[in-house]
TIVO-2410 file (N, C-alpha, C; in nm, 3 decimals):
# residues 87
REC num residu      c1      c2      c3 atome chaine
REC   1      X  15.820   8.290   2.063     N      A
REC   1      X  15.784   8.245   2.198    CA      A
REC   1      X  15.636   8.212   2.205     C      A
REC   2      X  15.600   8.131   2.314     N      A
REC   2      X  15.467   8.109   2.313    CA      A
REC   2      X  15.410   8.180   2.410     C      A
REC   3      X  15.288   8.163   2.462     N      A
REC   3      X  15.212   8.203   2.589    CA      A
REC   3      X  15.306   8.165   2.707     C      A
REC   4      X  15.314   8.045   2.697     N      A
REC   4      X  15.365   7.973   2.783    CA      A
REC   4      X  15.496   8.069   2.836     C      A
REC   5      X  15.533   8.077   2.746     N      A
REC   5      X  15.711   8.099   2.756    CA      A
REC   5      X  15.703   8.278   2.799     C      A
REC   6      X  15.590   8.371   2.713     N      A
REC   6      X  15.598   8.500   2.782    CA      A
REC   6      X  15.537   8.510   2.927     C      A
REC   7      X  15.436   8.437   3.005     N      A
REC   7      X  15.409   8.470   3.092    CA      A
REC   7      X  15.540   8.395   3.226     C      A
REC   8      X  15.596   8.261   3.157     N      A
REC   8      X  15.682   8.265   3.270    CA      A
REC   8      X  15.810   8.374   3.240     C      A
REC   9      X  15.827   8.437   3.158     N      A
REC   9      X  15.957   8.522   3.124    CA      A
REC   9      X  15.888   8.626   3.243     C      A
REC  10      X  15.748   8.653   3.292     N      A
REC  10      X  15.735   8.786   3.353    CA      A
REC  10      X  15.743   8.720   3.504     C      A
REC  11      X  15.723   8.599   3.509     N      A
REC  11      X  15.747   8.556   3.687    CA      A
REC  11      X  15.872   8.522   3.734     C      A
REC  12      X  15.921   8.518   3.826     N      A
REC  12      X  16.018   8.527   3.878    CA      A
REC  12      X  16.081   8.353   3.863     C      A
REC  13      X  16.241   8.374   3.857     N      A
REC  13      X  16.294   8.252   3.827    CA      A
REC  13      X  16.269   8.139   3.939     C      A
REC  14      X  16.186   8.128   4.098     N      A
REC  14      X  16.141   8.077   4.120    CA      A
REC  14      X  16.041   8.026   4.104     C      A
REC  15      X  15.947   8.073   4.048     N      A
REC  15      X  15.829   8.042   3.999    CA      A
REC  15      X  15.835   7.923   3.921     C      A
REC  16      X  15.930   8.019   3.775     N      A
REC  16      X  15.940   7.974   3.668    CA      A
REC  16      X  15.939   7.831   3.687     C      A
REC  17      X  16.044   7.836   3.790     N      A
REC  17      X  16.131   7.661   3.809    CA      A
REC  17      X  16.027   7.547   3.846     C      A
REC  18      X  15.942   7.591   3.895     N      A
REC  18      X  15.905   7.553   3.996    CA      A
REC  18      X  15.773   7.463   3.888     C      A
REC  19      X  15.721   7.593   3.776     N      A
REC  19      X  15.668   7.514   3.684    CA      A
REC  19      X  15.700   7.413   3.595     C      A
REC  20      X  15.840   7.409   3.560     N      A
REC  20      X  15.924   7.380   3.478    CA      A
REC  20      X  15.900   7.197   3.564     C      A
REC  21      X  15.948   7.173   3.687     N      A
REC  21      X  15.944   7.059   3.746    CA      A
REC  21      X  15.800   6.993   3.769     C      A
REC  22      X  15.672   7.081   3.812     N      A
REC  22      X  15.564   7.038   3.787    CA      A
REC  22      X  15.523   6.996   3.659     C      A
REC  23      X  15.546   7.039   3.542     N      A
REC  23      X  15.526   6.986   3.402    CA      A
REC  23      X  15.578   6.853   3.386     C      A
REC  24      X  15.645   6.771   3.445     N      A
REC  24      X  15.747   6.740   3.407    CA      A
REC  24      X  15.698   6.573   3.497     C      A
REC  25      X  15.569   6.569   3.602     N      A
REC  25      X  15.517   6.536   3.644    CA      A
REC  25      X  15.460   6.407   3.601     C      A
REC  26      X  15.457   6.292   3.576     N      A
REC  26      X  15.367   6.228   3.487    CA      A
REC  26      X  15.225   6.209   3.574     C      A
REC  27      X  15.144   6.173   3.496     N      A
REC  27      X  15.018   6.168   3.554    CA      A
REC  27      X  14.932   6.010   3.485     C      A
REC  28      X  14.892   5.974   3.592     N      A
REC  28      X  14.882   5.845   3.532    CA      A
REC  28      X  14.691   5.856   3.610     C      A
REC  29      X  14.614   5.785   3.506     N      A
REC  29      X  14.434   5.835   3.571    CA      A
REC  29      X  14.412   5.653   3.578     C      A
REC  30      X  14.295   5.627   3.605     N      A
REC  30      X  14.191   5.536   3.610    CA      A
REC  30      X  14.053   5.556   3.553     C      A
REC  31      X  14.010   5.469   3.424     N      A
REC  31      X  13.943   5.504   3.346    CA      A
REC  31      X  13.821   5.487   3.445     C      A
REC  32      X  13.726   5.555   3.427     N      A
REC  32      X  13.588   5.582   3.517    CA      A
REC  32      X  13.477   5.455   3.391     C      A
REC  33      X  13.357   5.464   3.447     N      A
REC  33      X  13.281   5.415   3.353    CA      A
REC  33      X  13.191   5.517   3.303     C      A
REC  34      X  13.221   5.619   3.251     N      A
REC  34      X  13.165   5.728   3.192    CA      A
REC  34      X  13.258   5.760   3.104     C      A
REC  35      X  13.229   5.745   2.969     N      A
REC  35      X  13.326   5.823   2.866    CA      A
REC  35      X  13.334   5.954   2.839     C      A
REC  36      X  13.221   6.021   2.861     N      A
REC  36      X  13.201   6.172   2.902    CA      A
REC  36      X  13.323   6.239   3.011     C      A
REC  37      X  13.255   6.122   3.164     N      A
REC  37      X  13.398   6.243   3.257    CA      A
REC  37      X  13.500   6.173   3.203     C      A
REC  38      X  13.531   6.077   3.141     N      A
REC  38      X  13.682   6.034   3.158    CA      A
REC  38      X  13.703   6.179   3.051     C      A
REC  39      X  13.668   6.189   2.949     N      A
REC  39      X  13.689   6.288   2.831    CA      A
REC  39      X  13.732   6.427   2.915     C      A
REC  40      X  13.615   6.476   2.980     N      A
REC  40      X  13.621   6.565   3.052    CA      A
REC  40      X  13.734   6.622   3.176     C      A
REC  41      X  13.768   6.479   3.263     N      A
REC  41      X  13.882   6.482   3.361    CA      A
REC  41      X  13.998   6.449   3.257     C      A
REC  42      X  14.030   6.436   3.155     N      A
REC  42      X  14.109   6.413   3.088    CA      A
REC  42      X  14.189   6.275   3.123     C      A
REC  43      X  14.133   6.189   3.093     N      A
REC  43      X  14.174   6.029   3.111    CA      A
REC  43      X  14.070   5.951   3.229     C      A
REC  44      X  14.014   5.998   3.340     N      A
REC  44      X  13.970   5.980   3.414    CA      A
REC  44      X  14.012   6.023   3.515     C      A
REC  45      X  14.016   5.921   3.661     N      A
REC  45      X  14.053   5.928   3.829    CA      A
REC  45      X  14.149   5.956   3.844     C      A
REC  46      X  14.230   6.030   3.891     N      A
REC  46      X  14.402   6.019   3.930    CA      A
REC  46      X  14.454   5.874   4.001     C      A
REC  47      X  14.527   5.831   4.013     N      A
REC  47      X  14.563   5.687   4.031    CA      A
REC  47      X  14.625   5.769   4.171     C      A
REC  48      X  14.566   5.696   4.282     N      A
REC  48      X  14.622   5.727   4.421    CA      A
REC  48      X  14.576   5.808   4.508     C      A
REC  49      X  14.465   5.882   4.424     N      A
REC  49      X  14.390   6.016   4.480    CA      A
REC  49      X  14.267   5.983   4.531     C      A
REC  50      X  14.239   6.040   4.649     N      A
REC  50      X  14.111   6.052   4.701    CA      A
REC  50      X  14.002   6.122   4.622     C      A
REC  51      X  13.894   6.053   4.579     N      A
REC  51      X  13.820   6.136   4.488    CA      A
REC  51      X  13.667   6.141   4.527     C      A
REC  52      X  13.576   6.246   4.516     N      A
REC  52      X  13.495   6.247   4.648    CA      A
REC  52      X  13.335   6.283   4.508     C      A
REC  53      X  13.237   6.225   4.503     N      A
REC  53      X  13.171   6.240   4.424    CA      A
REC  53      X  13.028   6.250   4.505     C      A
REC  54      X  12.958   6.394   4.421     N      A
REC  54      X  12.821   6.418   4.508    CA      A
REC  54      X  12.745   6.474   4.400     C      A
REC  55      X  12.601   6.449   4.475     N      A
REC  55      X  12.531   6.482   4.384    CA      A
REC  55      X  12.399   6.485   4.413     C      A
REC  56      X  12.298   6.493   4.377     N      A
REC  56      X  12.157   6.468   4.397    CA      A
REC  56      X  12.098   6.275   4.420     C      A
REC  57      X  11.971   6.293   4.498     N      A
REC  57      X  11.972   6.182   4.522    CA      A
REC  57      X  11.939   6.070   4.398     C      A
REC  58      X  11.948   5.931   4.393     N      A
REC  58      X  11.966   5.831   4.298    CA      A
REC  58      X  12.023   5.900   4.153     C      A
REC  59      X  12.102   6.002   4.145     N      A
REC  59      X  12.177   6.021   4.105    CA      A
REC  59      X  12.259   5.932   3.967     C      A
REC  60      X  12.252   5.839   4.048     N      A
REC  60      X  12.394   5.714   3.994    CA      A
REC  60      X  12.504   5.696   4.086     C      A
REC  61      X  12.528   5.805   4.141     N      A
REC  61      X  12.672   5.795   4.176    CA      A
REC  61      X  12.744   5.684   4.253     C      A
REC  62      X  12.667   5.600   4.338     N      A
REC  62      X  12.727   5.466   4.346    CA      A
REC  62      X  12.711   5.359   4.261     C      A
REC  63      X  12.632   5.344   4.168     N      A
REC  63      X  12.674   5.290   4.020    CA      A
REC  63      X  12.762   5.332   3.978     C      A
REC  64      X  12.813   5.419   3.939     N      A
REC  64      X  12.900   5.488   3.870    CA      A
REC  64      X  13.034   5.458   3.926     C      A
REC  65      X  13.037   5.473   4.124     N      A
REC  65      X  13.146   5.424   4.155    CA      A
REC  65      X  13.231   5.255   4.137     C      A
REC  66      X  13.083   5.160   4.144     N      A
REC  66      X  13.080   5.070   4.169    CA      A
REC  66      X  13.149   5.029   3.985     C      A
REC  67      X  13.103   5.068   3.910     N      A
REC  67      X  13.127   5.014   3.771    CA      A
REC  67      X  13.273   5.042   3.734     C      A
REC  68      X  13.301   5.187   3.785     N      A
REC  68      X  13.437   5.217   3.793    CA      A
REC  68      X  13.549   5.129   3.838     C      A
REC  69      X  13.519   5.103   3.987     N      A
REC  69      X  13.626   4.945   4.042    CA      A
REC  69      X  13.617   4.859   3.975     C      A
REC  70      X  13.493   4.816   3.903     N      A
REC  70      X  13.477   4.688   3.862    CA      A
REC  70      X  13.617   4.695   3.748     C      A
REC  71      X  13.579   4.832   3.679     N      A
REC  71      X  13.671   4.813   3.564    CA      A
REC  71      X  13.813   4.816   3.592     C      A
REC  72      X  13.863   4.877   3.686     N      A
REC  72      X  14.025   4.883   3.757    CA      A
REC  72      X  14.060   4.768   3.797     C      A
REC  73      X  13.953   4.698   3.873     N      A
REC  73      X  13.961   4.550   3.922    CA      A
REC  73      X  14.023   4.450   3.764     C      A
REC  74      X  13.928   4.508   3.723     N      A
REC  74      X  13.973   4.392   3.591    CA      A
REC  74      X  14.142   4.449   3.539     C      A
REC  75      X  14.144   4.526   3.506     N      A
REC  75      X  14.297   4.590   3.515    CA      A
REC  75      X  14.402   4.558   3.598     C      A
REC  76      X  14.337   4.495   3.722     N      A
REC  76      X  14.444   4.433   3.860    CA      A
REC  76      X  14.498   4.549   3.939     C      A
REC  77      X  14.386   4.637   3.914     N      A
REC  77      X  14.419   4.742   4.051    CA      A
REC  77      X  14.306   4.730   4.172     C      A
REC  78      X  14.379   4.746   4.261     N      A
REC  78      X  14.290   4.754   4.381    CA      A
REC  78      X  14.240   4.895   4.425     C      A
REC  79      X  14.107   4.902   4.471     N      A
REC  79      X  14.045   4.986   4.462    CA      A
REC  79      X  13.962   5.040   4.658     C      A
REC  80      X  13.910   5.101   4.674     N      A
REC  80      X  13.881   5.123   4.797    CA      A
REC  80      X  13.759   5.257   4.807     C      A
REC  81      X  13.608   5.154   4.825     N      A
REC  81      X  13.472   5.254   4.816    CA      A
REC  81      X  13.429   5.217   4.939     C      A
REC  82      X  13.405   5.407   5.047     N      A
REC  82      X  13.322   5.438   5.163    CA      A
REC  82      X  13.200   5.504   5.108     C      A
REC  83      X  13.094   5.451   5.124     N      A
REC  83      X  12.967   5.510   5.089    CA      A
REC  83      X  12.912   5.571   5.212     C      A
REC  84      X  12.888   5.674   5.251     N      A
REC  84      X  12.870   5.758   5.343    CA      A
REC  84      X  12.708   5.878   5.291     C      A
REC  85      X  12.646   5.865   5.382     N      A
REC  85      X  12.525   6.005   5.349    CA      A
REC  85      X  12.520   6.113   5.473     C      A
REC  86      X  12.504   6.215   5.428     N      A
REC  86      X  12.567   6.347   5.506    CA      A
REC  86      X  12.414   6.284   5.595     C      A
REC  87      X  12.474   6.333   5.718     N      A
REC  87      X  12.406   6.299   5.887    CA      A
REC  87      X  12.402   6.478   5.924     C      A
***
């Protein structure tokens, strides 16, 4: 048996199940323009997810967003950036 398999043997068969269908999940990302976070988030963005990025000022982070669409754009996904500064 593995890890896997002894710790759900100790949770209850709801649980269990419950992991069993979440695994089972596909997960599909959006490559970022950072090869670091994509590495790090493991593929990149979640495809569909609200994703909220902060940080210190000039930062990058709207470069970062901006290079990101560019690259989904080219992929033929549509994309959607609110640039907002805390008030």
């Amino acid at each position: 048996m593995t890890n896997i398999d002894d710790i759900l043997a100790r949770l209850s068969k709801k649980t269990s199940d419950k992991y069993r269908i979440a695994k089972d999940i596909s997960k599909d990302y959006v490559p970022t323009a950072s090869l670091g976070l994509n590495r790090i988030l493991g593929g990149g963005l979640g495809i569909g997810k609200q994703s909220t990025i902060w940080g210190n000022e000039s930062a990058g982070k709207s470069a970062l967003c901006l290079e990101t669409i560019g690259i989904n754009q080219r992929l033929g996904r549509g994309c959607g950036y609110i640039d907002a500064e805390k008030t």
